[in-house]
C-alpha positions in Angstrom: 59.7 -21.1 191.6 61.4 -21.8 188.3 63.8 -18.8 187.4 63.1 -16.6 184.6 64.1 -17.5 180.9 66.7 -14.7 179.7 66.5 -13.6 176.5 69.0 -15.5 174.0 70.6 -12.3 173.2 70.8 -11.3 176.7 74.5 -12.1 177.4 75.8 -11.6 174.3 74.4 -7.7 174.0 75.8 -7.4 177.7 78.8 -8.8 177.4 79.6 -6.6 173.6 79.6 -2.9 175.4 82.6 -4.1 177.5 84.6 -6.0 174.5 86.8 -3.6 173.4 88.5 -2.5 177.0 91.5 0.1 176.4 94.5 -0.8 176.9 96.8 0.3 179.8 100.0 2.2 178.5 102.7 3.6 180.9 105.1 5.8 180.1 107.7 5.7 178.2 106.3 3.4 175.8 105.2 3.6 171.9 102.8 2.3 169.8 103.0 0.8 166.4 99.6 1.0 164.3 98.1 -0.3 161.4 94.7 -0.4 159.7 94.0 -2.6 156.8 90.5 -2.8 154.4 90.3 -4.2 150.7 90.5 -2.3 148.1 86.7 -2.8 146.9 83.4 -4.5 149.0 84.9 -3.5 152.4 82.0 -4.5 153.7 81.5 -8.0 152.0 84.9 -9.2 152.6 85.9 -12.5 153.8 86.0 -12.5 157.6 87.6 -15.3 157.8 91.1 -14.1 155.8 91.1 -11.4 158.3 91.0 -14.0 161.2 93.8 -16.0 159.5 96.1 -12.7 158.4 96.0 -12.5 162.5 96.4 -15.8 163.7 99.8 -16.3 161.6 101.3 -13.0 163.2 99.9 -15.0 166.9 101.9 -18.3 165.5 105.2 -16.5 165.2 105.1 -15.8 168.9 103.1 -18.6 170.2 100.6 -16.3 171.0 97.0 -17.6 172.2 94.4 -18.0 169.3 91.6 -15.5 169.7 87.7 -17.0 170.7 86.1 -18.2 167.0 83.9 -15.3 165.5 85.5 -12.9 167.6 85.8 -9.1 166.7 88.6 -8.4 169.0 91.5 -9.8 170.5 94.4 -8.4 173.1 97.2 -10.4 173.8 101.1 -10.5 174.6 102.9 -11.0 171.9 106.6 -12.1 172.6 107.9 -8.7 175.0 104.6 -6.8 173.3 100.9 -6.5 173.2 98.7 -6.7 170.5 95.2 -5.1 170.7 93.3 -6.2 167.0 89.8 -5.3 166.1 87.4 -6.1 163.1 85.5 -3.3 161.8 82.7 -3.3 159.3 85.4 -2.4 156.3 88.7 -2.6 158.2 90.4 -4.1 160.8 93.2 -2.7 162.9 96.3 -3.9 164.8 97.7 -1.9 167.8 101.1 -3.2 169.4 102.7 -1.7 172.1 106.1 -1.6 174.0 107.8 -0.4 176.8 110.5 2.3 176.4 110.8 4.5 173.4 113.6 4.9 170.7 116.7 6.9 171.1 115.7 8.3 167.5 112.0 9.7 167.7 109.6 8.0 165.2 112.2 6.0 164.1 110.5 3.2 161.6 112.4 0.2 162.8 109.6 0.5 165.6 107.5 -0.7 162.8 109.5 -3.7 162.4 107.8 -5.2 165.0 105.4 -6.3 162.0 107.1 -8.7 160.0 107.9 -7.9 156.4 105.9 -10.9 154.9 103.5 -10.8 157.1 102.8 -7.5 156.1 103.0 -8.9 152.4 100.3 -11.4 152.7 97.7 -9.0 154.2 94.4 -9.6 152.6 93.9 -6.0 151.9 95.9 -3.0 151.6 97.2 -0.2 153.9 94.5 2.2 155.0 97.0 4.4 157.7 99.1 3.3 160.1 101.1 5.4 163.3 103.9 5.5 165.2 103.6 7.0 168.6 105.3 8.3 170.8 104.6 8.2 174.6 107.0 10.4 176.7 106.9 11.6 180.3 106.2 15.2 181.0 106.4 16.6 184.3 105.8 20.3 182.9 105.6 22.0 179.7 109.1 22.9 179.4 110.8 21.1 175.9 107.2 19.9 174.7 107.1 22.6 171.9 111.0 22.8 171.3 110.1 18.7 170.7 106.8 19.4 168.5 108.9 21.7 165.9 111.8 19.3 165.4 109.1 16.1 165.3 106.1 17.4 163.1 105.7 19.9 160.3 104.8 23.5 161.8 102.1 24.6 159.5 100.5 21.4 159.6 101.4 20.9 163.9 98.3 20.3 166.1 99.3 20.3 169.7 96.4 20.4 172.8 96.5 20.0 176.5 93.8 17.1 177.1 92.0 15.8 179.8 92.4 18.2 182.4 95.9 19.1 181.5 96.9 15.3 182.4 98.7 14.9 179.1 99.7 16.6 176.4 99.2 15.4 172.7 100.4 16.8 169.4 100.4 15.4 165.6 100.3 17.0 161.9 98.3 14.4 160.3 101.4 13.8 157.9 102.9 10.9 156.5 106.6 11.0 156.8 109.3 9.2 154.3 108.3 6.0 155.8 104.9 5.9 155.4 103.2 6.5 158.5 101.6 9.0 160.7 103.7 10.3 163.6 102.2 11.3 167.4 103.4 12.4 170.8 101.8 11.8 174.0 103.7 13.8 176.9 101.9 12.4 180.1 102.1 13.8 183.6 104.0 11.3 186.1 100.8 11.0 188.3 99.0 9.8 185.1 98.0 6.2 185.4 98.6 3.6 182.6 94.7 3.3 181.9 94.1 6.7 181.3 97.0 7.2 178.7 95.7 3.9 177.1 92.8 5.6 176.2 94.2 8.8 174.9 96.2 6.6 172.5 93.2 4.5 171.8 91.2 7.9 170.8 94.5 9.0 168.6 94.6 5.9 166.7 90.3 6.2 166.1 90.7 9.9 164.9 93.7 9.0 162.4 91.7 5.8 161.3 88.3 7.2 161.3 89.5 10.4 159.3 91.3 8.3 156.8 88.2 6.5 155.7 86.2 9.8 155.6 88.6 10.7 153.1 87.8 8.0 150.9 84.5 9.8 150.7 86.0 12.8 149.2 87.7 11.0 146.6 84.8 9.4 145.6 82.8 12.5 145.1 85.7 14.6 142.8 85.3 11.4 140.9 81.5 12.2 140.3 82.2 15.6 139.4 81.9 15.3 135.7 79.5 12.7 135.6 77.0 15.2 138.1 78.3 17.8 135.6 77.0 15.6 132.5 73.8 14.4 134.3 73.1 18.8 134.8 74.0 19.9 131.4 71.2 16.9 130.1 68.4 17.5 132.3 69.1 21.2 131.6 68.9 20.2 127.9 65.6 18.3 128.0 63.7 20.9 130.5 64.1 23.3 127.8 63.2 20.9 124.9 60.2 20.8 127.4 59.9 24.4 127.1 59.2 24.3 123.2 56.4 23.0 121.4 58.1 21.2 118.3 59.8 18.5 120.5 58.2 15.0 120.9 57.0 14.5 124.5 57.6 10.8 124.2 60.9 11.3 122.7 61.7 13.4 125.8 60.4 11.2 128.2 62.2 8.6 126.9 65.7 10.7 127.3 64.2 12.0 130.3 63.8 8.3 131.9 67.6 7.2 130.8 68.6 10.6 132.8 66.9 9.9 135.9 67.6 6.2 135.5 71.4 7.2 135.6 71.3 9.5 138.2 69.4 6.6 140.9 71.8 4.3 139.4 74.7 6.4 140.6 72.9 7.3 144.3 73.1 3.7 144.3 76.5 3.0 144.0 77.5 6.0 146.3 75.1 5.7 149.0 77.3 3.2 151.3 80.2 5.4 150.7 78.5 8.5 151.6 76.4 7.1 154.6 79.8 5.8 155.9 81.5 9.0 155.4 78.9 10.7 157.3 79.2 8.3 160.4 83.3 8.5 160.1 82.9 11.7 160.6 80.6 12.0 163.6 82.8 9.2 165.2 86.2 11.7 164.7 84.5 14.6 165.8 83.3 12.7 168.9 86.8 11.3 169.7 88.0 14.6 169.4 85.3 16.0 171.9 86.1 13.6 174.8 89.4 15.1 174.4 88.7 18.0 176.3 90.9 19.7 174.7 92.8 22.7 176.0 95.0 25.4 173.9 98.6 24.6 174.5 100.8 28.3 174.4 98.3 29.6 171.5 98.7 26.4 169.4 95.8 25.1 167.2 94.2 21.8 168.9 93.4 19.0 166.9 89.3 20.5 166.9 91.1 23.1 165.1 92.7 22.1 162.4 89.9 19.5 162.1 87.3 22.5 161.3 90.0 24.1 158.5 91.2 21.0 157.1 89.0 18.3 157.4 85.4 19.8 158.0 85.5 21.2 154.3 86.3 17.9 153.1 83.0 16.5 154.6 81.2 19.3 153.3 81.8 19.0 149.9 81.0 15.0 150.3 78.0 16.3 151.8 77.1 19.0 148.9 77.9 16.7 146.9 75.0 13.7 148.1 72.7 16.4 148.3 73.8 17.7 144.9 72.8 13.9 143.7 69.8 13.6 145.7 68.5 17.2 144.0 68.7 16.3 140.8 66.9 12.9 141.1 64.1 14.7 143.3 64.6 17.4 139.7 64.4 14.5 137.8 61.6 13.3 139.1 59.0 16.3 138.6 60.2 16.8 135.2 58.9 13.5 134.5 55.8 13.9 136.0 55.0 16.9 134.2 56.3 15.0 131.0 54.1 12.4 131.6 51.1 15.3 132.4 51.6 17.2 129.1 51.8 13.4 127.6 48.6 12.5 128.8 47.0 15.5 128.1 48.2 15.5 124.4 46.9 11.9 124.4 43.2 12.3 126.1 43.0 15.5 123.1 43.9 13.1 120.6 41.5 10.9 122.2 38.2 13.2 121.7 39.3 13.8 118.3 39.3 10.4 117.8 35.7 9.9 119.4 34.4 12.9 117.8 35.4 11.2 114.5 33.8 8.1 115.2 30.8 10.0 116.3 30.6 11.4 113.0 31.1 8.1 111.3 28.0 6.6 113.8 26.0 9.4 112.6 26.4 8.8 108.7 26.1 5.1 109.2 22.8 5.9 111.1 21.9 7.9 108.3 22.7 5.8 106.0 21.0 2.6 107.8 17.6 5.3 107.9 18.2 5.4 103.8 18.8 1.6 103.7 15.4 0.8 105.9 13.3 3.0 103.7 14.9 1.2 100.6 13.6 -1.8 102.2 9.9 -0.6 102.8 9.5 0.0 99.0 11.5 -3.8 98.5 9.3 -5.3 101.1 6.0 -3.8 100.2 6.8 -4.3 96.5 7.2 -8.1 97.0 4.2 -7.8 99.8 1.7 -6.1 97.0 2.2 -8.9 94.3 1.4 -11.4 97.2 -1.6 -10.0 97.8 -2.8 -10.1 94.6 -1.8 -13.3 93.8 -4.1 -13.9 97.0 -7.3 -11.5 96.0 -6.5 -12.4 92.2 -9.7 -14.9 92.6 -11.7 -12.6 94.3 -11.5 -9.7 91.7 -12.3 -11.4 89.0 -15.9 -12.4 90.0 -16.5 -8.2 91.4 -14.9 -6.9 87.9 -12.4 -5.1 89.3 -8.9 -4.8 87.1 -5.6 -6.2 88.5 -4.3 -2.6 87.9 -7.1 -1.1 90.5 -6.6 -3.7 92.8 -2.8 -3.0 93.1 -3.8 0.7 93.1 -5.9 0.2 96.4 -3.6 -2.7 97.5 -0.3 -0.3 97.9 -1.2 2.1 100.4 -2.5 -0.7 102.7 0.8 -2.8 102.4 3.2 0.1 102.6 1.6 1.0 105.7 1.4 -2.1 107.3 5.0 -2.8 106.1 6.1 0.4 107.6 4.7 -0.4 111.0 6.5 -3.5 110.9 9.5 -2.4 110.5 9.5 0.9 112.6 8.1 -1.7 115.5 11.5 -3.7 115.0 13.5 -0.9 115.0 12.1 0.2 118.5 11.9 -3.0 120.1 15.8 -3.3 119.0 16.8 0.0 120.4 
């Protein structure tokens, strides 16, 4: 028996839930990271630059190429590894090393992307990290560390999964331009397990960044909703009176709404990707299993005081725009009731004014075919005495008598005819 055909997608779908493995970390280490997007169409970007930025950093080190088309590549990069990944706006470089710098966060660590490398990056800096892997056998020093490390009113520290390691970070840039965090892991911590804190780290810093960029773009709206309200406020209440012209309105009206689905249009990638971004940070921070660490706030909470009212005014403001093109929208339609009811009135006064017209004109043609009785029998009566003209003569009767009893016959006869017509036409 022949074996089955697989489907052609089979392998590939298979094969794409285990293509972005974590990495394995030990302890002590650090982390260098970096996520890069274009300034504008993200999403349309050339692919292919991206691919390029990273094979010219895997040249300098005579690093392995990565597979053609691929969305992900980890590799050993001279005494480092380099975990990259393409994302639907931005992709992201990882590298990591062994050991950790006698000066915390220090930005040389950074160094280990080149300067014109860095230069020639076809996009620009979205965030980037430097952390910090230490070992931690207890909790003694962690939050003596935290203090002198990260800003205090801004410090978010949390025991994570199952008290194997200890995290902490204030979501801060520091004078060289990049976000700081510490990973304290417990010796009996394997190196997977510590990779993936550090892989969840860098998705919450990355993922939280390009939320952000949703909140920029709605303070940007701001006075353009304000402008769209304060004119669809105007013309409901020109709607209101009875001096305005409904077509006039529904003209302004229509440029309004027209606006308004213009602008959902623009904003609607933004906003839908803001909403995912921030489903995929709250999830990272969720598999955390987060832990208070000596009455600290955990990343969940300053995530629900700093960043969850940044999604909820994105969030306002979509529905904000969605309201007032759904507001829009019935204006029109009673608009465009009120229109058609002033038209179909204007419309029976128009019949009712060519119904009168019809009736004169059938009055008139009634006048007109009476008029041409007395024509027709007037012609019809000489006719018939120039016909019986031969006959009177002989029986002595005067052509004045003879058109006397001629008359009445013809004007009868002709009336008959012509009533007959009439009927037959109708």
């Amino acid at each position: 028996m022949p074996p089955i055909a697989d489907h052609p997608l089979r392998y590939a779908m298979a094969n794409e839930l285990h293509a972005r493995p974590f990495p394995a970390v030990g302890a002590p280490s650090r982390a260098a990271f970096l996520a890069i997007k274009p300034a504008s169409n993200a999403a349309g970007r050339d692919r292919g630059a991206d691919r390029t930025h990273l094979i010219d950093l895997l040249d300098r080190f005579g690093a392995q190429h990565p597979q053609p088309d691929a969305t992900h590549y980890f590799g050993k990069i001279g005494r480092h590894h380099l975990k990259w990944e393409s994302h639907t706006e931005f992709v992201t470089y990882t590298i990591f090393g062994e050991g950790v710098a006698d000066q915390p966060f220090d930005a040389a660590t950074f160094s280990i992307f080149p300067q014109d490398w860095l230069e020639a990056a076809p996009g620009v800096r979205v965030t980037s990290a430097l952390i910090r892997i230490e070992v931690a056998d207890g909790d003694e020093g962690i939050i003596e560390k935290a203090r002198e490390w990260f800003v205090p009113e801004s410090l978010a520290i949390s025991r994570v999964i199952e008290n194997d390691l200890v995290v902490a970070g204030d979501f801060r840039i520091d004078h060289a331009g990049h976000t700081r965090f510490a990973v304290f892991a417990r010796p009996h911590v394997g190196n997977r397990r510590v990779g993936r804190v550090v892989q969840r780290l860098c998705e919450i810093e990355t993922y939280k960044s390009m939320s952000m960029l949703g909140l920029s773009r709605a303070r940007e709206l701001g006075p353009r909703m304000a402008a769209f309200d304060e004119k669809l406020t105007g013309l409901l209440e020109d709607m209101r009176g009875s001096d305005g012209d409904p077509a006039k309105v529904l003209q302004s009206l229509l440029e309004v709404s027209a606006e308004i689905e213009n602008t959902i249009a623009q904003t609607s990638f933004r906003f839908g990707a803001t909403v995912a971004y921030e489903k995929i940070v709250n999830q990272r921070i969720e598999v955390l299993r987060e832990a208070r660490f000596e009455g600290r706030q955990t990343f969940s909470e300053f995530m629900m005081r700093r960043f969850d009212p940044a999604m909820r005014t994105v969030n306002s403001t979509k529905g904000r725009l969605n309201a007032m093109s759904d507001r829009a929208l019935r204006a029109g339609d009673l608009l465009r009731t009120r229109v058609d009811v002033e038209r179909s009135a204007q419309n029976q006064e128009l019949l009712t004014s060519m119904d009168k017209r019809a009736d004169l004109q059938l009055r008139l043609q009634r006048t007109v075919e009476g008029l041409s009785v007395v024509a027709i029998s007037y012609y019809a009566v000489n006719l018939v005495l120039y016909v019986i003209a031969p006959i009177s003569e002989p029986l002595g009767i005067s052509k004045v008598l003879m058109a006397a009893l001629a008359t009445p016959v013809v004007l009868l006869f002709v009336w008959l005819m012509v009533n007959r017509i009439r009927k037959h036409m109708e």
